[in-house]
N, C-alpha and C positions, 0 to 999 in steps of 0.2 A: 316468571316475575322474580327478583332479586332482592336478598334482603336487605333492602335500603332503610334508614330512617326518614325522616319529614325532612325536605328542604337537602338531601343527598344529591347530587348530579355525576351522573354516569356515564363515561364516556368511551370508546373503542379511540384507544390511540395508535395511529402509524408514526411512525419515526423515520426521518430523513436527517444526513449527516450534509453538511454543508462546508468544502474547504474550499477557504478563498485566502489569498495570501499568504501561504504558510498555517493557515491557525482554522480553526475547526469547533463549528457550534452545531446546536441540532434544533431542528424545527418538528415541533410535535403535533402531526393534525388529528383533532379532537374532532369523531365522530361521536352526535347528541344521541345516548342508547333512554336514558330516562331522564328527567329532571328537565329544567331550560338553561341555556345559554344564550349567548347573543344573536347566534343564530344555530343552523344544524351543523356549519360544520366550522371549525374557531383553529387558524394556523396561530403556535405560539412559538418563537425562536427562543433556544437554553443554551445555557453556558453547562450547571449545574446537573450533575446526576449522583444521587443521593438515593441508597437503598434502603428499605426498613429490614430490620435482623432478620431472623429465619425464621423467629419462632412467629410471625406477622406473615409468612407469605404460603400462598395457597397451592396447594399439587391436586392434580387429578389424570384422569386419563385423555380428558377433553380439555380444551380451553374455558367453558362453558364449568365444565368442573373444576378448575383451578380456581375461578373467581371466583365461584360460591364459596369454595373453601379458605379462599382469604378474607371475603367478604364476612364471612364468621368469625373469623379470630380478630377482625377489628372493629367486631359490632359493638359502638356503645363508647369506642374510644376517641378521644378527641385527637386532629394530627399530632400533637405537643407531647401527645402518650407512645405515638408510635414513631418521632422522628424526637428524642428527647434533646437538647440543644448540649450537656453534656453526656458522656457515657455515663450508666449505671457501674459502679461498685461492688 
């Protein structure tokens, strides 16, 4: 089990790069791991790829173990604390 809060949705996402005339966007398919979506599995196409700092991202020896251990350092925060719209000072 993961530590989610109420109303969380968890997803396994694959990523595909997509070049079509010169220019280049990416389609992310969301596998449903907990929570609901529209359905189990949701293709969404992006322009946008946007990291959170370092001190927000999770390592382990497993994959299993990396996402517990991000999933901790962001328990509790809302996106707007972990993607801040300016840099911190």
């Amino acid at each position: 089990m993961h530590s989610l809060q109420t109303g969380d949705v968890l997803t396994r996402v694959t990523r595909y790069n997509l070049m079509r005339n010169g220019k280049s966007l990416f389609i992310d398919v969301h596998e449903l791991i907990e929570g609901t979506l529209v359905g189990r599995f949701l293709a969404v196409p992006n322009l946008v790829m946007i990291h959170a700092s370092s001190e927000y991202q999770g390592v382990g020896d497993t994959p299993d173990e990396a996402l517990e251990d991000c999933l901790s350092k962001i328990q509790g925060l809302a996106v707007e604390d972990i993607f801040p719209s300016q840099p911190s000072t």
